[in-house]
PyMOL Python script that loads the backbone (N, CA, C, O; Angstrom):
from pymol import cmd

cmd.read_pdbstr("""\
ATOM      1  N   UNK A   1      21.935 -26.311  -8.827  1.00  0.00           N
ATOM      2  CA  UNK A   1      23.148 -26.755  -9.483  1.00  0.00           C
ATOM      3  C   UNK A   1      23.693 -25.658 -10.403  1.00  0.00           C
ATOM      4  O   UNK A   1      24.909 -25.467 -10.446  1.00  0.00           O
ATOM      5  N   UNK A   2      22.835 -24.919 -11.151  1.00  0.00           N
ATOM      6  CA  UNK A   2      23.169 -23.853 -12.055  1.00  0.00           C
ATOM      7  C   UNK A   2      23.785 -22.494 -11.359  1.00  0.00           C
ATOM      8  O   UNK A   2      24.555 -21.785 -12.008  1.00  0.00           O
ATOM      9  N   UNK A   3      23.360 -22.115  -9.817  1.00  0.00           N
ATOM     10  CA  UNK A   3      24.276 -21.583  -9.137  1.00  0.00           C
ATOM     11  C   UNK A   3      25.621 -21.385  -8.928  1.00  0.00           C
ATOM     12  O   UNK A   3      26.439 -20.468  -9.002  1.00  0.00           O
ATOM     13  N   UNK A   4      25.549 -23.291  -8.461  1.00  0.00           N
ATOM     14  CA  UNK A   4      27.144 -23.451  -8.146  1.00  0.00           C
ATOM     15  C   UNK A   4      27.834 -23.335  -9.280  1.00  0.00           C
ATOM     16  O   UNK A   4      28.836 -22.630  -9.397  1.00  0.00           O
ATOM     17  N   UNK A   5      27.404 -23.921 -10.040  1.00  0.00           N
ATOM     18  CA  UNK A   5      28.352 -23.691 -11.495  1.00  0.00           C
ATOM     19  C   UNK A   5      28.305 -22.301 -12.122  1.00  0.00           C
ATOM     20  O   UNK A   5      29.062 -22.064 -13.063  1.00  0.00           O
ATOM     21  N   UNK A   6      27.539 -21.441 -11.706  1.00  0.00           N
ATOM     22  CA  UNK A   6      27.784 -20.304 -12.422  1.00  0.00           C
ATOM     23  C   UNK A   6      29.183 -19.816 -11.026  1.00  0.00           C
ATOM     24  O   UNK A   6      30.328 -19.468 -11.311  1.00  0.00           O
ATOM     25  N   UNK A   7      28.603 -19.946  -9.556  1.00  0.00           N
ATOM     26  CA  UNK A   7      29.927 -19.646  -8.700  1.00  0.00           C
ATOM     27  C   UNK A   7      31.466 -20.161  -9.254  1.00  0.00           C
ATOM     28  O   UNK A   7      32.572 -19.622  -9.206  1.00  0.00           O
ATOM     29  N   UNK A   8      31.181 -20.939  -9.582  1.00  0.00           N
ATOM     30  CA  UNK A   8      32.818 -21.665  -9.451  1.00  0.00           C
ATOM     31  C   UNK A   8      33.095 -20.943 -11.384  1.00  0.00           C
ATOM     32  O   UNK A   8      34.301 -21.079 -11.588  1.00  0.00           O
ATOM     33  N   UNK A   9      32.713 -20.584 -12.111  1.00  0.00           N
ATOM     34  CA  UNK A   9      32.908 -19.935 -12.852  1.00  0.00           C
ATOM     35  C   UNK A   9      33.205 -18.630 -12.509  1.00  0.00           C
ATOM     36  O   UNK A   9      34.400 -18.376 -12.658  1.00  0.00           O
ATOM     37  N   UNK A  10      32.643 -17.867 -12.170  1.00  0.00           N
ATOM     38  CA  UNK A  10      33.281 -16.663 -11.573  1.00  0.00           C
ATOM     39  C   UNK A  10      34.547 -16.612 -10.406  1.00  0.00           C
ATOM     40  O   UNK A  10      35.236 -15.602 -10.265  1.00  0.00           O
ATOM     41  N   UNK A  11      34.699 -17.591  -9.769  1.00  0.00           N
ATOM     42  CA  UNK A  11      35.710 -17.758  -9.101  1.00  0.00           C
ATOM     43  C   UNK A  11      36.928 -17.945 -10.035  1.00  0.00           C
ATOM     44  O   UNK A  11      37.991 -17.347  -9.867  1.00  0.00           O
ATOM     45  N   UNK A  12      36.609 -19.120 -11.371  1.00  0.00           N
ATOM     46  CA  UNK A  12      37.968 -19.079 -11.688  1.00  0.00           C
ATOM     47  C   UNK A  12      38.785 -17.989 -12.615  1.00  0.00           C
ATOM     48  O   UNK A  12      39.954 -17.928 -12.997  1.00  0.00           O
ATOM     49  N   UNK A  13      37.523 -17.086 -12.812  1.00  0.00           N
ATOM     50  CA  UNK A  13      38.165 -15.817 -13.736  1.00  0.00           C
ATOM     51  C   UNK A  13      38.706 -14.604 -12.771  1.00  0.00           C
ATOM     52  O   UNK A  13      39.077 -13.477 -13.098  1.00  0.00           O
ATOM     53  N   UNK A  14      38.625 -15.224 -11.440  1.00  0.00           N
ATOM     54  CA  UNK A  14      39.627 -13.834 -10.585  1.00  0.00           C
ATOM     55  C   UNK A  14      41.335 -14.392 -10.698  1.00  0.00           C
ATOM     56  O   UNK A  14      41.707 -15.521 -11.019  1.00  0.00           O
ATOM     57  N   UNK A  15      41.973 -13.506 -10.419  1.00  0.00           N
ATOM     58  CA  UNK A  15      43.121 -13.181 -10.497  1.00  0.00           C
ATOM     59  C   UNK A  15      43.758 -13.820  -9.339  1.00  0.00           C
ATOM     60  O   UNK A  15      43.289 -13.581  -8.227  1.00  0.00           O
ATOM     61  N   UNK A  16      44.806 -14.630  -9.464  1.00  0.00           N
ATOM     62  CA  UNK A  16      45.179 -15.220  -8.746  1.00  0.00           C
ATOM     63  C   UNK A  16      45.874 -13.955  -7.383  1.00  0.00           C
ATOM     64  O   UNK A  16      45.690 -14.082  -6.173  1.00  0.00           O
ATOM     65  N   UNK A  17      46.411 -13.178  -7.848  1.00  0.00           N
ATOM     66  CA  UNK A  17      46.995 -12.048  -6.744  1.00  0.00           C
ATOM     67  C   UNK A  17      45.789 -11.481  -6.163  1.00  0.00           C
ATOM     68  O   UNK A  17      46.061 -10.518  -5.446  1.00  0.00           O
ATOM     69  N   UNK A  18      44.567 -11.746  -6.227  1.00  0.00           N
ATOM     70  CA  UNK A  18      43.367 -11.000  -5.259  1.00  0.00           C
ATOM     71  C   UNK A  18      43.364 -12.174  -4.435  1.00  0.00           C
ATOM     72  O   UNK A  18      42.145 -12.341  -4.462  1.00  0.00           O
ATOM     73  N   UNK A  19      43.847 -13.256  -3.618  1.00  0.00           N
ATOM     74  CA  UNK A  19      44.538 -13.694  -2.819  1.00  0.00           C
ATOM     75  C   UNK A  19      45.281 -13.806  -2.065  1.00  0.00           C
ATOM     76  O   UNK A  19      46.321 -14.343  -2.448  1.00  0.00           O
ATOM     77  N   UNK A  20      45.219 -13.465  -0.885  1.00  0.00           N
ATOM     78  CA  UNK A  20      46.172 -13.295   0.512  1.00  0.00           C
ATOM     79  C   UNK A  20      47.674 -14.587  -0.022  1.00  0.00           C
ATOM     80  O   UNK A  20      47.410 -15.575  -0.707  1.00  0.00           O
ATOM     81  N   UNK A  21      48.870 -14.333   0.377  1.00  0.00           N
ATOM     82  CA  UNK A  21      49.535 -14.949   0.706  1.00  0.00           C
ATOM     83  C   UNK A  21      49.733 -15.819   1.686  1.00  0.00           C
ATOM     84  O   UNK A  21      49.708 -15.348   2.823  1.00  0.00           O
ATOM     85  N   UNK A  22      50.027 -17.577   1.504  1.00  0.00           N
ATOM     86  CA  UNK A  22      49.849 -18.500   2.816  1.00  0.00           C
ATOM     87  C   UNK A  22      51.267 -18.181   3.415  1.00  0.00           C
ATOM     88  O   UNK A  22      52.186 -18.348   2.614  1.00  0.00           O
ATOM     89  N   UNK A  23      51.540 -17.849   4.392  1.00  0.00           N
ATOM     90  CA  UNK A  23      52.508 -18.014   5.585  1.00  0.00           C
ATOM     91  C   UNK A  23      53.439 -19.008   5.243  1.00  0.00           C
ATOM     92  O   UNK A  23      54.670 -19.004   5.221  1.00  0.00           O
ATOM     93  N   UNK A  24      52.481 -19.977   4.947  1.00  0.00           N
ATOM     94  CA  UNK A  24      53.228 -21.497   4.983  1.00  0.00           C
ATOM     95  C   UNK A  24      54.044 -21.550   4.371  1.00  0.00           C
ATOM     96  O   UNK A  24      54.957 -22.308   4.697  1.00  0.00           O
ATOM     97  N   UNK A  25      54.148 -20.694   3.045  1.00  0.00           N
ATOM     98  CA  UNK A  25      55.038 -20.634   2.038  1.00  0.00           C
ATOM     99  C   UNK A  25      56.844 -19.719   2.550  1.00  0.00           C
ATOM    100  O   UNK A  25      57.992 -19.617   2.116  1.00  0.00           O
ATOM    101  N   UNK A  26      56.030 -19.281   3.668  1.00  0.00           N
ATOM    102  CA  UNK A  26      57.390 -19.211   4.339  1.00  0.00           C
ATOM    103  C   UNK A  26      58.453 -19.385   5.546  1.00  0.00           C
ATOM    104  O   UNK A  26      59.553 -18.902   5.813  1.00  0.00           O
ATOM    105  N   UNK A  27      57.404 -20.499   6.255  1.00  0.00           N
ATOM    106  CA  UNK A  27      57.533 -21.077   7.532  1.00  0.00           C
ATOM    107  C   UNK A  27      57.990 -22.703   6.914  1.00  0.00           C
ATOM    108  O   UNK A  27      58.176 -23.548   7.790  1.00  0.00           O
ATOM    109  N   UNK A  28      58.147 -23.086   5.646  1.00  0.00           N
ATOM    110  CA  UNK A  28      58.843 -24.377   5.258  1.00  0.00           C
ATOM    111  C   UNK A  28      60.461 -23.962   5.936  1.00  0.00           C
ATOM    112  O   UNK A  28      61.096 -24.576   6.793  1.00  0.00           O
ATOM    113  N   UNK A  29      60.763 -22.905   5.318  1.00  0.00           N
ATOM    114  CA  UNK A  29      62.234 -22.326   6.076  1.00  0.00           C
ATOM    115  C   UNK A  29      62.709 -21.468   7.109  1.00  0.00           C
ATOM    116  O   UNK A  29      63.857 -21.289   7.518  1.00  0.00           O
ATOM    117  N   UNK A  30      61.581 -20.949   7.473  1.00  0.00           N
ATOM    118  CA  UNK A  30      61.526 -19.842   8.688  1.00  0.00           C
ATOM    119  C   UNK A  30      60.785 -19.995   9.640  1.00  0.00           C
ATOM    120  O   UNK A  30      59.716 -19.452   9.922  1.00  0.00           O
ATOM    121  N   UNK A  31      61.526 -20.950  10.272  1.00  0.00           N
ATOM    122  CA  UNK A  31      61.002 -21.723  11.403  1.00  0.00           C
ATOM    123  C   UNK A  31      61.523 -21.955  12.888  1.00  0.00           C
ATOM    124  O   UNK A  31      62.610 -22.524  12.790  1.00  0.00           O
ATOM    125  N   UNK A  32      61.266 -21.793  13.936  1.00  0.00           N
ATOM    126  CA  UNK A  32      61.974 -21.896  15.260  1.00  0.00           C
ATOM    127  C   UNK A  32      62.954 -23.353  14.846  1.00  0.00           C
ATOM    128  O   UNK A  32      62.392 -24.269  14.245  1.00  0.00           O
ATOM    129  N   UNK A  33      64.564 -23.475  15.252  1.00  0.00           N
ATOM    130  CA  UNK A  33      65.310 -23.914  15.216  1.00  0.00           C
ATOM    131  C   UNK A  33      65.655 -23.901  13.598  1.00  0.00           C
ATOM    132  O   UNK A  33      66.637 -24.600  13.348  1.00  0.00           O
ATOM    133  N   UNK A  34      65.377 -23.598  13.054  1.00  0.00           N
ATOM    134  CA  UNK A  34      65.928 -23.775  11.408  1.00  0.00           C
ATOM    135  C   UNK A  34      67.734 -23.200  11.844  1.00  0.00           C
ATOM    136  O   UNK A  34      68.086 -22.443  12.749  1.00  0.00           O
ATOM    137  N   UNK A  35      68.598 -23.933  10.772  1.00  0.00           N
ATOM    138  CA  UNK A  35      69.912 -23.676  10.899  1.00  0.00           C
ATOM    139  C   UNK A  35      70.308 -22.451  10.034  1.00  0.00           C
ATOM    140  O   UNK A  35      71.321 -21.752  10.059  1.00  0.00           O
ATOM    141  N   UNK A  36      68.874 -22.399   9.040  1.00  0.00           N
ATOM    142  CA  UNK A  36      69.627 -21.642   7.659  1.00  0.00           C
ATOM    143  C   UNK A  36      68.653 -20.218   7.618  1.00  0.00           C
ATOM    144  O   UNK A  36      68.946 -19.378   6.767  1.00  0.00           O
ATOM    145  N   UNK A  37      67.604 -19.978   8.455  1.00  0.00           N
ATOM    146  CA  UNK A  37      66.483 -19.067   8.175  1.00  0.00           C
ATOM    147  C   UNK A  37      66.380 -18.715   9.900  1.00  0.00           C
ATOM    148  O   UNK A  37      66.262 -19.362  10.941  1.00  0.00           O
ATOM    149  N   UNK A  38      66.469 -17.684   9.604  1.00  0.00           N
ATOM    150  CA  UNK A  38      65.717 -16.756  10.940  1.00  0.00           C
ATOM    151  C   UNK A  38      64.185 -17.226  10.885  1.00  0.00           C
ATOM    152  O   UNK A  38      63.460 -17.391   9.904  1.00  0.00           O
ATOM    153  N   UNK A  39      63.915 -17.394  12.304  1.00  0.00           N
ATOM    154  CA  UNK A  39      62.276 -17.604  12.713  1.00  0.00           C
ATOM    155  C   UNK A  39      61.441 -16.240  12.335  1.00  0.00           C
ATOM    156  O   UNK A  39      61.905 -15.131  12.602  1.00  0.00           O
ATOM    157  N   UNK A  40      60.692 -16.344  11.955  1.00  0.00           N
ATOM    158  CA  UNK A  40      59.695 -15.117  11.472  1.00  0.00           C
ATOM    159  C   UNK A  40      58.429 -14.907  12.266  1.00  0.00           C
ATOM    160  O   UNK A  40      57.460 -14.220  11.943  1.00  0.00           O
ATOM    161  N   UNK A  41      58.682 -15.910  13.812  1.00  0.00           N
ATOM    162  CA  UNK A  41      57.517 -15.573  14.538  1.00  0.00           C
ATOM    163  C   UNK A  41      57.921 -14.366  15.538  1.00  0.00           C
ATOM    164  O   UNK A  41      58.950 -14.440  16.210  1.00  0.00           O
ATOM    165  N   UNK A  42      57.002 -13.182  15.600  1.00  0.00           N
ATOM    166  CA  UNK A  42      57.241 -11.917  16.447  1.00  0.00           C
ATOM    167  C   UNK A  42      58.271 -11.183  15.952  1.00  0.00           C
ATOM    168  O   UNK A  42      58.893 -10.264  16.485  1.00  0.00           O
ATOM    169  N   UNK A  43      58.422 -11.804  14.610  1.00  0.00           N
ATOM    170  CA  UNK A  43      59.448 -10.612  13.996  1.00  0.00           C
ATOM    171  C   UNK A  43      58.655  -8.754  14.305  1.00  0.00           C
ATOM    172  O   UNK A  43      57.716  -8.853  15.094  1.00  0.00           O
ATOM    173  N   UNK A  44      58.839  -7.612  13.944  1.00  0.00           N
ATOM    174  CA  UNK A  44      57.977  -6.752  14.343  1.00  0.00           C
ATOM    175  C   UNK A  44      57.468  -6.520  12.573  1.00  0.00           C
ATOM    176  O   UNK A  44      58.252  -6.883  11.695  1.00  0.00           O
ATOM    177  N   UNK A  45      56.499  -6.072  12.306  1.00  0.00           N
ATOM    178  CA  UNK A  45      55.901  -5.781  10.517  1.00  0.00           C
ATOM    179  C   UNK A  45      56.679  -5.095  10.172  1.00  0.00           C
ATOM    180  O   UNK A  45      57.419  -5.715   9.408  1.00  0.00           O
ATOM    181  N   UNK A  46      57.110  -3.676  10.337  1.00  0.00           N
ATOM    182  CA  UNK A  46      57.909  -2.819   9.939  1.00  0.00           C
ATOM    183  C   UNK A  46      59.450  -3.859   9.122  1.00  0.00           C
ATOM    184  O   UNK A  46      59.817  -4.067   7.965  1.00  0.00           O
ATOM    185  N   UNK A  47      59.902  -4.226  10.370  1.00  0.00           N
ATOM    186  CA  UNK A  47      61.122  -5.166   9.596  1.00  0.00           C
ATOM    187  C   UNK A  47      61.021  -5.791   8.860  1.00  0.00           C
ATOM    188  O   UNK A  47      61.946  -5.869   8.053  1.00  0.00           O
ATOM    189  N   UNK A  48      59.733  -6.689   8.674  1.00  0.00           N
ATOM    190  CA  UNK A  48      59.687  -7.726   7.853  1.00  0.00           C
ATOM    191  C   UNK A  48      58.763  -7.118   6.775  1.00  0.00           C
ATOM    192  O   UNK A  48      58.097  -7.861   6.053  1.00  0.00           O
ATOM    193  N   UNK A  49      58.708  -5.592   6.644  1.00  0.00           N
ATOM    194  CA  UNK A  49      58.252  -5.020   5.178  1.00  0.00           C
ATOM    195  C   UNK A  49      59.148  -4.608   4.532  1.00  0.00           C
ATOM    196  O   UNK A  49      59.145  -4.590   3.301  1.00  0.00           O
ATOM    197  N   UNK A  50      60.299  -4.106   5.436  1.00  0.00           N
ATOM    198  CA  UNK A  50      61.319  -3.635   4.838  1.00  0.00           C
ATOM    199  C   UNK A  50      61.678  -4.252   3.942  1.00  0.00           C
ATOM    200  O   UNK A  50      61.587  -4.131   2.720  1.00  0.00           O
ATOM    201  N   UNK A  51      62.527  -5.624   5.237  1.00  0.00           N
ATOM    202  CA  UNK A  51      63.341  -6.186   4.160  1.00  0.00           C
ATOM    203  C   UNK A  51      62.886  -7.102   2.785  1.00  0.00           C
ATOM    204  O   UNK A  51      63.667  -7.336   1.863  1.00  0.00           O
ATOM    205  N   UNK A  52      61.271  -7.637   2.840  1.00  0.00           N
ATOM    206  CA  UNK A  52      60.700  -8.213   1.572  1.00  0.00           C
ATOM    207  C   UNK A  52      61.194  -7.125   0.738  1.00  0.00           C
ATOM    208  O   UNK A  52      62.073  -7.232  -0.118  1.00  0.00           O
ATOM    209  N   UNK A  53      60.281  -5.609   1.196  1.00  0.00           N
ATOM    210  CA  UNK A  53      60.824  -4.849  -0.154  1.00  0.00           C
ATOM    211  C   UNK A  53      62.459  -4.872  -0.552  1.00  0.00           C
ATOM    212  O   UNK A  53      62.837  -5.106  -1.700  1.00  0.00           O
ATOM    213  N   UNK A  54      63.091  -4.679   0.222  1.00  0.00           N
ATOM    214  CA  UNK A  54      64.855  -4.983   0.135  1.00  0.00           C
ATOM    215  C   UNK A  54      64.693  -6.168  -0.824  1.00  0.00           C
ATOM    216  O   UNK A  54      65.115  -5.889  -1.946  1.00  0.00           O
ATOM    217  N   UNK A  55      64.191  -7.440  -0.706  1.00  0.00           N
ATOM    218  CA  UNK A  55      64.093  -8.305  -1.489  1.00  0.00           C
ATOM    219  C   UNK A  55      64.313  -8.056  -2.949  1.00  0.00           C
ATOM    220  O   UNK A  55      65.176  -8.222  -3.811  1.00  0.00           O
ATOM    221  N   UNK A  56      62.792  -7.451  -2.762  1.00  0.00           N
ATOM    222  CA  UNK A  56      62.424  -7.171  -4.355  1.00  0.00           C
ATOM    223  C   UNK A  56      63.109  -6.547  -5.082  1.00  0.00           C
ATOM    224  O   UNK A  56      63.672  -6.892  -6.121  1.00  0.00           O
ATOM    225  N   UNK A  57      63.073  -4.930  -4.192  1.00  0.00           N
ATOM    226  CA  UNK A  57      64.157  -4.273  -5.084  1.00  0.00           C
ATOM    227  C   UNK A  57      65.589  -4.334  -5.351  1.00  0.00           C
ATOM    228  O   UNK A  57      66.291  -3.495  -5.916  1.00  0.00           O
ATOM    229  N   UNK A  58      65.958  -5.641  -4.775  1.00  0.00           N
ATOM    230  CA  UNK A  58      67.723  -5.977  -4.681  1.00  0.00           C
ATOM    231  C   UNK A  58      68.633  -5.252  -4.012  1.00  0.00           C
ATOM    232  O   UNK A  58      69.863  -5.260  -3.952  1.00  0.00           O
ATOM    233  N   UNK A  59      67.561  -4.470  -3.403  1.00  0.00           N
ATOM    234  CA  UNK A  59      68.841  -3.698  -2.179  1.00  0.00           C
ATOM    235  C   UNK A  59      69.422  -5.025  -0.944  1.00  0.00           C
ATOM    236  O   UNK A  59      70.346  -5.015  -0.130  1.00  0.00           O
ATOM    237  N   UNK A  60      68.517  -5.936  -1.252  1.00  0.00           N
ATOM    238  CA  UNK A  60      69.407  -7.089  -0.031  1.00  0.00           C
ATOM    239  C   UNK A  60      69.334  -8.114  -1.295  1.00  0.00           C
ATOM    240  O   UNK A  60      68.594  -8.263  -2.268  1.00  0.00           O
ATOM    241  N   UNK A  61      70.685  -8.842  -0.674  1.00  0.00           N
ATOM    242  CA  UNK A  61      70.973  -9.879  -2.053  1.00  0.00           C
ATOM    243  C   UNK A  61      70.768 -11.094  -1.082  1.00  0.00           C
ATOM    244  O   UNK A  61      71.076 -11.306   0.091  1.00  0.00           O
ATOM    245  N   UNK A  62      69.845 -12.104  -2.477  1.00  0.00           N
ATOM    246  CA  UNK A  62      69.367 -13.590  -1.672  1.00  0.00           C
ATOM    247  C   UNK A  62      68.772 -13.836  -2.648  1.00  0.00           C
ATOM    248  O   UNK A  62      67.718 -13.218  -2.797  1.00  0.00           O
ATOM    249  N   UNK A  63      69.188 -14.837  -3.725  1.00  0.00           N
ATOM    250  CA  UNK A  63      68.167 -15.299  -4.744  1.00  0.00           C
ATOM    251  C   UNK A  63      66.991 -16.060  -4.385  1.00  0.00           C
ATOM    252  O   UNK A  63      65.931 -15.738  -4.923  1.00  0.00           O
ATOM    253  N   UNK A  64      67.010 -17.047  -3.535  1.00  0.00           N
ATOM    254  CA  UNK A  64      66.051 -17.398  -2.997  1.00  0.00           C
ATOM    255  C   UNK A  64      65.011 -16.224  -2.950  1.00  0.00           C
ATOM    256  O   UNK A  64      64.199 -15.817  -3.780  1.00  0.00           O
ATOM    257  N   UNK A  65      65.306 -15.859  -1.775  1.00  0.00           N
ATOM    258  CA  UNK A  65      64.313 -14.530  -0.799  1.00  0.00           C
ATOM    259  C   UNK A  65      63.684 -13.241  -1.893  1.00  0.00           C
ATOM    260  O   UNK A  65      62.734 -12.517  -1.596  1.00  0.00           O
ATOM    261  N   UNK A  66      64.610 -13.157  -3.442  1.00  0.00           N
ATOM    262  CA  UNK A  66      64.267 -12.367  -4.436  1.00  0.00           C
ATOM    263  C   UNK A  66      63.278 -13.161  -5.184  1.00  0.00           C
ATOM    264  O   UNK A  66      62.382 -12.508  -5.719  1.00  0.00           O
ATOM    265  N   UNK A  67      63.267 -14.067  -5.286  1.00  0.00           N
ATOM    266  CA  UNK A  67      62.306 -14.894  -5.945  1.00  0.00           C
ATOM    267  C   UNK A  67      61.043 -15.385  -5.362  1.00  0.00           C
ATOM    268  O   UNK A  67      59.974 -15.708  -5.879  1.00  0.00           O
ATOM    269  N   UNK A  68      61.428 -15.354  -4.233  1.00  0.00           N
ATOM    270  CA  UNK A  68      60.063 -15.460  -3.354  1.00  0.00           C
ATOM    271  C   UNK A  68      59.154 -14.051  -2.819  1.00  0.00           C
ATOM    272  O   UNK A  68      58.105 -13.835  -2.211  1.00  0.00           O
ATOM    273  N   UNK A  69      59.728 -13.642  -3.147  1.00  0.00           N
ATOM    274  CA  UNK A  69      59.125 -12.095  -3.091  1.00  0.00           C
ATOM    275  C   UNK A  69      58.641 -11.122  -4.379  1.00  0.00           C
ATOM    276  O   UNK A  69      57.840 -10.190  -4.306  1.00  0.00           O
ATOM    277  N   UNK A  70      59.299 -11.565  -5.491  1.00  0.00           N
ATOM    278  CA  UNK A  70      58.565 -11.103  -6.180  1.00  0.00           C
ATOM    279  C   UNK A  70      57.149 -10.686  -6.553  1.00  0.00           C
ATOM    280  O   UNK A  70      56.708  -9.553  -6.751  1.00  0.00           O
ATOM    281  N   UNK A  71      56.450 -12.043  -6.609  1.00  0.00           N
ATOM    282  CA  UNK A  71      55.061 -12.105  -7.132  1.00  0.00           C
ATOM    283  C   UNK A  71      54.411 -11.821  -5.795  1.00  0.00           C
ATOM    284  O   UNK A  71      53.235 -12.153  -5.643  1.00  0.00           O
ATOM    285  N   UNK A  72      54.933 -11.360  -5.024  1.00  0.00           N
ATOM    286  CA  UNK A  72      54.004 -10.789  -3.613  1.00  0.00           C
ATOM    287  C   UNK A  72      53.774  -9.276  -3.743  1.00  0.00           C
ATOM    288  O   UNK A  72      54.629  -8.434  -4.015  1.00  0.00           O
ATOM    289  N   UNK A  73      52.407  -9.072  -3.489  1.00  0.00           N
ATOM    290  CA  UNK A  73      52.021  -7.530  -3.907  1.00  0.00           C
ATOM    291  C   UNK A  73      52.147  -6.427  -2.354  1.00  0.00           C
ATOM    292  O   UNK A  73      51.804  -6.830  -1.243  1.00  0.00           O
ATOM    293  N   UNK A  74      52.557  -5.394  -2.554  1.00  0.00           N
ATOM    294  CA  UNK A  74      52.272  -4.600  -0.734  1.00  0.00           C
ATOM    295  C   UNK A  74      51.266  -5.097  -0.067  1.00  0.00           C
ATOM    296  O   UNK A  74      51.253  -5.195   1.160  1.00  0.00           O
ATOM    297  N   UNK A  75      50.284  -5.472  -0.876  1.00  0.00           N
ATOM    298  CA  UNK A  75      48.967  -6.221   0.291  1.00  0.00           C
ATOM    299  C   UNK A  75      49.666  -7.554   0.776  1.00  0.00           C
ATOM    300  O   UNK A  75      49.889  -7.752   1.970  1.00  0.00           O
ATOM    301  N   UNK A  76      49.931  -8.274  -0.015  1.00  0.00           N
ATOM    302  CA  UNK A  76      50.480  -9.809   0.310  1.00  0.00           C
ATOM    303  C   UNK A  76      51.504  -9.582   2.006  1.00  0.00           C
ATOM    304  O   UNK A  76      51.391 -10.190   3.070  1.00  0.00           O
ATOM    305  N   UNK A  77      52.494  -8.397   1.574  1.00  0.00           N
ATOM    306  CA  UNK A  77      54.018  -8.192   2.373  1.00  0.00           C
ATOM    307  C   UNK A  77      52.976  -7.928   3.489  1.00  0.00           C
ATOM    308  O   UNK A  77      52.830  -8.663   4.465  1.00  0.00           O
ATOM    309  N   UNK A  78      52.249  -6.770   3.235  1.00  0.00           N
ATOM    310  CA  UNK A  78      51.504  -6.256   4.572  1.00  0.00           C
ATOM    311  C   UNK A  78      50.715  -7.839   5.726  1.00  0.00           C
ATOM    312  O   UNK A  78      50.803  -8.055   6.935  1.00  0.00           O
ATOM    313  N   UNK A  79      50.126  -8.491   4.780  1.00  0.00           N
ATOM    314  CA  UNK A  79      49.361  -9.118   5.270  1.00  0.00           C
ATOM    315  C   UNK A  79      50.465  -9.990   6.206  1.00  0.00           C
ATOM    316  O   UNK A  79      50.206 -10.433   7.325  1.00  0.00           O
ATOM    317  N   UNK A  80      51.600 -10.118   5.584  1.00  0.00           N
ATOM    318  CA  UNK A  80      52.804 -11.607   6.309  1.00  0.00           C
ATOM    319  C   UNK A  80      53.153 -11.023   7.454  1.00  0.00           C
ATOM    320  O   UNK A  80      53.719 -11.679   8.329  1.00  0.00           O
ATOM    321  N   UNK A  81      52.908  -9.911   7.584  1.00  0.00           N
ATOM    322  CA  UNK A  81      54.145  -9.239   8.305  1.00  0.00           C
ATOM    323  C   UNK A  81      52.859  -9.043   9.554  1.00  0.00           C
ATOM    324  O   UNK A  81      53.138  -9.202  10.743  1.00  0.00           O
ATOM    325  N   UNK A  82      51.463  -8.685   9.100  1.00  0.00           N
ATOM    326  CA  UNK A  82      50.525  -8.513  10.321  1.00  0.00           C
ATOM    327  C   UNK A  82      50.926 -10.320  10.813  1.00  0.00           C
ATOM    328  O   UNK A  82      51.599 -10.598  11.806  1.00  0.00           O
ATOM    329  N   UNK A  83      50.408 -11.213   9.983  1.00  0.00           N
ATOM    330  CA  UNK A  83      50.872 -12.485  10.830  1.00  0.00           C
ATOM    331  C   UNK A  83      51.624 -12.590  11.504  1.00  0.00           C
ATOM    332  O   UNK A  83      51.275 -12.788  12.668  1.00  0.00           O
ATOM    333  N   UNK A  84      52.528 -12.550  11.315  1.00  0.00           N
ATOM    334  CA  UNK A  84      54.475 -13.015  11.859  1.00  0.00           C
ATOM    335  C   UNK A  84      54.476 -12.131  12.961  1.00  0.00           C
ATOM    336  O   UNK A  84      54.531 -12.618  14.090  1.00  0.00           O
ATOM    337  N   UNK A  85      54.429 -11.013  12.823  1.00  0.00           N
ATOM    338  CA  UNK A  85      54.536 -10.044  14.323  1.00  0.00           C
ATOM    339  C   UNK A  85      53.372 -10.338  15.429  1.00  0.00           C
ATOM    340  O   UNK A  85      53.557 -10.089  16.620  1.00  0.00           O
ATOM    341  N   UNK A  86      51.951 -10.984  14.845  1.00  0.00           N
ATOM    342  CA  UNK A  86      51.145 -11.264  15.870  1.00  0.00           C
ATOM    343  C   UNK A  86      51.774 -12.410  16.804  1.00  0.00           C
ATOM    344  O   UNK A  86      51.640 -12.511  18.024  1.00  0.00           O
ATOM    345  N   UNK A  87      52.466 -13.216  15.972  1.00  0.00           N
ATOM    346  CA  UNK A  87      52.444 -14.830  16.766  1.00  0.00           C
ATOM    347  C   UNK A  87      53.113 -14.417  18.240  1.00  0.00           C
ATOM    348  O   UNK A  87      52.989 -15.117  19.245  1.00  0.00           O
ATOM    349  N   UNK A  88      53.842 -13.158  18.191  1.00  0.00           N
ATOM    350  CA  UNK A  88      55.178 -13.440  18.937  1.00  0.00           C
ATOM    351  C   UNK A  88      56.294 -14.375  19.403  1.00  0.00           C
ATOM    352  O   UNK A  88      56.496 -15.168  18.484  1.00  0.00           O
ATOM    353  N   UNK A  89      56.905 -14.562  20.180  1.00  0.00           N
ATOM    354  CA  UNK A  89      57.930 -15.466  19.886  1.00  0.00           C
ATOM    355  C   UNK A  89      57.370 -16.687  21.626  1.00  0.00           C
ATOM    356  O   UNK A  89      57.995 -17.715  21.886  1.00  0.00           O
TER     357      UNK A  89
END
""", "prot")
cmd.dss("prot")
cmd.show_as("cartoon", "prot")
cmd.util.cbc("prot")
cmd.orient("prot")
């Protein structure tokens, strides 16, 4: 018992950004048939690093898409973008 509780103590003092980003968080709107969001399955990574960074740095305007990109780190972008381009379409 003194294990687990020492585990789950050390778990909760990591940093929430040493955590992969869930997908899911962006397949609520970027989804095959969505009216308002391009599908993000088989997008290629390259594009979909770009334009997050475009996001961030406000070279593409979208408050939404700026706000959702913020708190995502190059590992996070990298990681969405290996997803999304694997699924293909």
């Amino acid at each position: 018992m003194k294990k687990i509780a020492a585990l789950a103590l050390a778990l909760s003092v990591l940093p929430a950004a040493s955590f992969a980003a869930d997908p899911s968080m962006c397949t609520g709107c970027h989804r095959a048939g969505s009216p308002t969001a391009p599908d993000l399955a088989g997008m290629p990574a390259d594009q979909f690093t770009a334009a997050m960074n475009e996001y961030k740095s406000g070279a593409r305007s979208n408050p939404t898409m700026k706000a959702m990109s913020m708190p995502l780190s190059d590992a996070d972008i990298a990681g969405l973008a290996a997803h999304f381009s694997a699924l293909g379409k």
